[in-house]
N, C-alpha and C positions, 0 to 999 in steps of 0.2 A: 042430779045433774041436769034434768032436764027443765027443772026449775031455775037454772040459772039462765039458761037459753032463754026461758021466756021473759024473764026479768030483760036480761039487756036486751029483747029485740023490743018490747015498750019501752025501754030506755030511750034504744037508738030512733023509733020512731016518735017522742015527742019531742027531742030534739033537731030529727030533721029537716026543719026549715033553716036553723040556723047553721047548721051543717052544711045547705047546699047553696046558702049564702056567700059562707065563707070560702068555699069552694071557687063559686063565682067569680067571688072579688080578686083569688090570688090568679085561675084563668087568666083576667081581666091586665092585673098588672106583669102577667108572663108577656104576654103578649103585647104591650105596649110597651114593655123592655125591649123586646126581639124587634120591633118595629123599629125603634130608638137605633139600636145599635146597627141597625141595617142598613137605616138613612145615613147617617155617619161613616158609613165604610162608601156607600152611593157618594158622598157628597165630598170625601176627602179622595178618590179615585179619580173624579170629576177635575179635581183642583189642580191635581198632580198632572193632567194630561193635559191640562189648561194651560198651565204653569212650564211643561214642557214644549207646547206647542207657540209660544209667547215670546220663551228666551231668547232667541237669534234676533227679533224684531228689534228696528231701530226706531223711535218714536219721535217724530216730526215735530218742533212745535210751530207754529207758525203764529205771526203779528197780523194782524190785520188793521188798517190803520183807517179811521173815516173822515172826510170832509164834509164841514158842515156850513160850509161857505154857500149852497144851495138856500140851508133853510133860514139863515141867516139875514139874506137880500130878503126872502118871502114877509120874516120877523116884520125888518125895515120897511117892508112897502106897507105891510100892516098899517104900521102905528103911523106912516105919512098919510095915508090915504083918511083916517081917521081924524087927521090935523091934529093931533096930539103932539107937544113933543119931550122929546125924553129926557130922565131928568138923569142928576148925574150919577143914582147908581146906578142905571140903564146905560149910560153912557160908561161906568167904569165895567159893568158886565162883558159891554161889549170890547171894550179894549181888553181883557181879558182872554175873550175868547180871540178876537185876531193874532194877539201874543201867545195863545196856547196855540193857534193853526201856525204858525211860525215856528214855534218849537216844534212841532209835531214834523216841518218840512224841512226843517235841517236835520232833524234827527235820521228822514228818512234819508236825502242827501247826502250825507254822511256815510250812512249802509251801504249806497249805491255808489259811493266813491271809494269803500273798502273792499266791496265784491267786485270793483270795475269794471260795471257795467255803466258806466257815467262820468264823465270825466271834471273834474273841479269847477270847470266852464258853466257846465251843464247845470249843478248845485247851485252854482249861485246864480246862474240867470233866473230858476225857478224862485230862488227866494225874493230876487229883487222884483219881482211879481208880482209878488204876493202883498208886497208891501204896497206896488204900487194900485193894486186893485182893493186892499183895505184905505187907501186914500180915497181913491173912487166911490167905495160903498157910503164915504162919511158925507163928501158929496151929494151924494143922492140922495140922505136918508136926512138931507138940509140943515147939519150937523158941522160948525167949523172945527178943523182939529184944533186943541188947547192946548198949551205948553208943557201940560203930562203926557199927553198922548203922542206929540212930537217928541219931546228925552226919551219915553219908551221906542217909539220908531226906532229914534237914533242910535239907542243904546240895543237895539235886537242888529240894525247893521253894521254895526262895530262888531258884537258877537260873529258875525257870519262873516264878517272879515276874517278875524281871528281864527275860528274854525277853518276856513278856505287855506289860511298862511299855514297850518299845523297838516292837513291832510297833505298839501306841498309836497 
């Protein structure tokens, strides 16, 4: 019997290396499992008190609306100063954009006539303004208005007509 003893402990000890390999390796992924499931329970405990702490909150959104009427004159004096002048898709850019700051000032007009803080007077003075200082800018910038740019004029203050009659 005691010959079997010695048998398996040369056994056991020329396979020892792979033995305490293997050993190793399952350590290895005990422990990156317990880690695993640790962070999991950390990060779903986390969510939940987040998630609680969250609920009753009412979430604001807010517009925020820009004028770009500043960089626009800046544009203009540019290409005056330069003696260049603009051709006409420069010139329909630009209508563009006074037609977009237009939309932009009825729309908020509008807001400001529905929260009533503003009263319909108020709306359209500001837009009739705006037209008349996109007259101005065309002016300056040595630029006569053309008869697109007048129908569009015309046709944004028929719109603001018509909006002004409806808010009524």
């Amino acid at each position: 019997m005691s010959q079997k003893k010695v048998d398996a402990y040369k056994q056991q000890k020329a396979n020892r290396e792979k033995i305490m390999k293997k050993e190793k390796m399952i350590l290895r992924l005990e422990k990156g499992l317990a880690m695993l499931v640790c962070l999991g329970i950390v990060c779903w405990v986390g969510f939940s008190i987040y998630g609680k702490a969250t609920e009753n909150r009412v979430q604001e959104v807010v517009d925020t609306q820009i004028s770009t009427a500043a960089l626009d004159e800046y544009i203009n004096g540019l290409s005056v100063e330069q003696g260049g002048t603009a051709t006409t898709e420069e010139a329909a850019d630009e209508e563009a954009v006074v037609e977009d700051a237009a939309v932009e000032e009825e729309a908020a007009a509008e807001d400001a006539v529905a929260e009533g803080e503003a009263s319909a007077e108020e709306a359209a003075g500001g837009e009739e303004a705006s037209a008349e200082e996109a007259s101005a800018e065309e002016a300056v910038g040595g630029e006569e208005a053309s008869a697109e740019e007048t129908a569009a004029e015309e046709s944004a203050e028929e719109e603001t007509a018509a909006a002004e009659k409806a808010a009524e």
